[in-house]
C-alpha positions in Angstrom: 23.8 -20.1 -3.7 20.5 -19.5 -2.1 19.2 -16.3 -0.4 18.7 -17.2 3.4 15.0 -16.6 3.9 13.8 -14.7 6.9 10.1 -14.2 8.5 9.1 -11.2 10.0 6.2 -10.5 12.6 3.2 -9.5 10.8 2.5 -6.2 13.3 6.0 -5.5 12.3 5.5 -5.7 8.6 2.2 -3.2 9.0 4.1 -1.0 11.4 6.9 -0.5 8.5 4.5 0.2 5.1 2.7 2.1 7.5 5.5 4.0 8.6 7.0 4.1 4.3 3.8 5.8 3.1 3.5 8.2 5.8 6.8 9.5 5.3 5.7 10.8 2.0 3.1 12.7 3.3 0.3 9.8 2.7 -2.8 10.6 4.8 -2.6 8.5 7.8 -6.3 6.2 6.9 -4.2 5.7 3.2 -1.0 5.0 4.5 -2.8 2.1 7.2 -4.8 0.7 4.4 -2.2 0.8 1.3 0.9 -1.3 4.0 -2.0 -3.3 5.5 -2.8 -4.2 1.7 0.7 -4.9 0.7 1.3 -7.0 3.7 -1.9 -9.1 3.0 -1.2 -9.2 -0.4 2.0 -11.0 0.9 0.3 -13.3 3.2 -2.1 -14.7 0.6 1.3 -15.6 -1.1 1.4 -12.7 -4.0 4.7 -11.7 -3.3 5.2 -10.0 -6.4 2.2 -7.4 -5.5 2.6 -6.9 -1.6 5.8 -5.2 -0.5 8.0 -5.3 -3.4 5.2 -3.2 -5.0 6.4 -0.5 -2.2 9.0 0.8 -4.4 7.3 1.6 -7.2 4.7 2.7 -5.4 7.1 5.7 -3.7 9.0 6.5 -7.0 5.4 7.3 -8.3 4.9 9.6 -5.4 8.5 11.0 -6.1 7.6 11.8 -9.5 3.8 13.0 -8.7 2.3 10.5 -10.6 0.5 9.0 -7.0 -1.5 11.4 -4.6 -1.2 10.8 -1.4 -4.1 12.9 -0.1 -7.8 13.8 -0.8 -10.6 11.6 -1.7 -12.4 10.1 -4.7 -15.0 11.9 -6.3 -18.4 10.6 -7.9 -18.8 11.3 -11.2 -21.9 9.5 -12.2 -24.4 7.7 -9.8 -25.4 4.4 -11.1 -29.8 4.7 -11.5 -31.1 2.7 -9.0 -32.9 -0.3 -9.2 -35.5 -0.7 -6.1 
């Protein structure tokens, strides 16, 4: 027996990570760019690292593991080369 497979609008699919991510307290510009990722990811036909990656994604926010504010830090500036 197959699963019956359904599409989805692509707006739809953003609004919906979006809206996952920012209900864990993600910063708004993460929570856009992480669903818009996933959903791209899915597009390009990586199914097994768009969405599906959504709920391992929030269990690591559940356990603390994932931040879901602040921004990277430098630690070391590459010398450049001019």
């Amino acid at each position: 027996m197959s699963v019956p497979f359904r599409t989805f609008a692509i707006d739809s699919l953003n609004v919906f990570a979006n809206a996952l991510f920012r209900s864990t307290g993600m910063d708004d510009d993460k929570a856009d760019t992480v669903g818009r990722l996933l959903v791209l990811t899915d597009m390009m036909g990586r199914r097994t690292h768009g969405l599906a990656m959504a709920p391992l994604y929030l269990a690591e926010i559940r356990r603390g593991t994932m931040r879901v504010t602040g921004a990277p830090t430098i630690v070391k500036e590459p010398k450049s080369k001019a």
